[in-house]
C-alpha positions in Angstrom: 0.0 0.0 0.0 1.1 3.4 -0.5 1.5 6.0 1.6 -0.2 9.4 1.1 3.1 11.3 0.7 4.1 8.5 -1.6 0.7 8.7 -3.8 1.1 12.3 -3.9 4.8 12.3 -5.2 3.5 10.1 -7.8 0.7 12.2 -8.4 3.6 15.4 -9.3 5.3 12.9 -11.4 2.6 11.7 -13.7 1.5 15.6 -14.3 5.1 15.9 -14.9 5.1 13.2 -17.8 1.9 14.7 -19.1 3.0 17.8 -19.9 6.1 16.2 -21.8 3.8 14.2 -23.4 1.5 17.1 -24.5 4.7 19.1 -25.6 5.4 16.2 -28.2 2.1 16.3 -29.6 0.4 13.0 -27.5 -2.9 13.1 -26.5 -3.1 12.5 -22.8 -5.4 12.0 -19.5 -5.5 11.6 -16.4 -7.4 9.3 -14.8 -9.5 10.2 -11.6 -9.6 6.6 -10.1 -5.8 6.1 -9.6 -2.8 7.5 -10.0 -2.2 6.6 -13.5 -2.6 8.6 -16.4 -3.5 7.9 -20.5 -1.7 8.5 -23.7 -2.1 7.8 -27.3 -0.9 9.3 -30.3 -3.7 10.5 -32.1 -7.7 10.6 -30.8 -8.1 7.7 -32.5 -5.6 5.5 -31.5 -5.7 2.5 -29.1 -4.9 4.4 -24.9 -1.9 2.9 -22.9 -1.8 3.7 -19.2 1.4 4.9 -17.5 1.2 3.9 -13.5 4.5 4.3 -11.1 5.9 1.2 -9.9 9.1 0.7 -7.7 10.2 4.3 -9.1 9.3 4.0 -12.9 6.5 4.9 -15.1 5.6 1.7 -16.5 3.0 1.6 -19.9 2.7 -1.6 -20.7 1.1 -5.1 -18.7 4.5 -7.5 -19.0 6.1 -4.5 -17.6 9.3 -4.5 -19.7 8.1 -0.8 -21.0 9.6 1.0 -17.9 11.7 4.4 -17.2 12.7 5.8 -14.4 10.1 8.0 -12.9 12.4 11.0 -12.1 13.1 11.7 -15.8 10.0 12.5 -17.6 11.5 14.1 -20.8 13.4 10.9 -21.3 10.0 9.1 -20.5 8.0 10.7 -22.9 10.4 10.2 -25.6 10.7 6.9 -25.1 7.1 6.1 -24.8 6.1 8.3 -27.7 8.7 5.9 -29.6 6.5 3.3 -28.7 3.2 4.7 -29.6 4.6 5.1 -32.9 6.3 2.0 -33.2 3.0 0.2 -31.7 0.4 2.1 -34.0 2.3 1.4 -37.2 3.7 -2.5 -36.6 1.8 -5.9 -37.1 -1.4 -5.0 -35.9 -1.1 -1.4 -36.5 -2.1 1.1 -38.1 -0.1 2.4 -41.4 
């Protein structure tokens, strides 16, 4: 369980990833049920959620998508790589 000055740091964190996110042109949200927040790369696209665990953001559910959670710039790079990798793979969009 986490702590309330633990939730809250994590809180700071993800508002800090969104607005990186939002400078590179990702669509984000925030969601109002947990600390976790929403991103995709166009209004259409498919949402990943980006939660904190052990001190990363973390965006995808075998976990191997991680980065540290006190660099968001590096963070939102990498996980706009991935939306754009993800949307126009196998499976993908073109």
């Amino acid at each position: 369980m986490v702590n309330e000055s633990g939730r809250s740091r994590d809180l700071c964190r993800l508002v800090e990833l969104c607005r990186e996110l939002a400078k590179l042109g990702v669509h984000v949200g925030v969601s109002d049920a947990r600390p976790a927040l929403s991103a995709r790369g166009d209004l259409t696209g498919r949402k990943v959620w980006v939660e904190i665990d052990a001190g990363s953001f973390v965006w995808r559910r075998d976990d191997l998508a991680r980065h540290p959670a006190d660099d968001p710039a590096g963070a939102a790079a990498h996980l706009t790589d991935y939306l754009k990798n993800r949307d126009t793979g196998p499976g993908g969009r073109p």
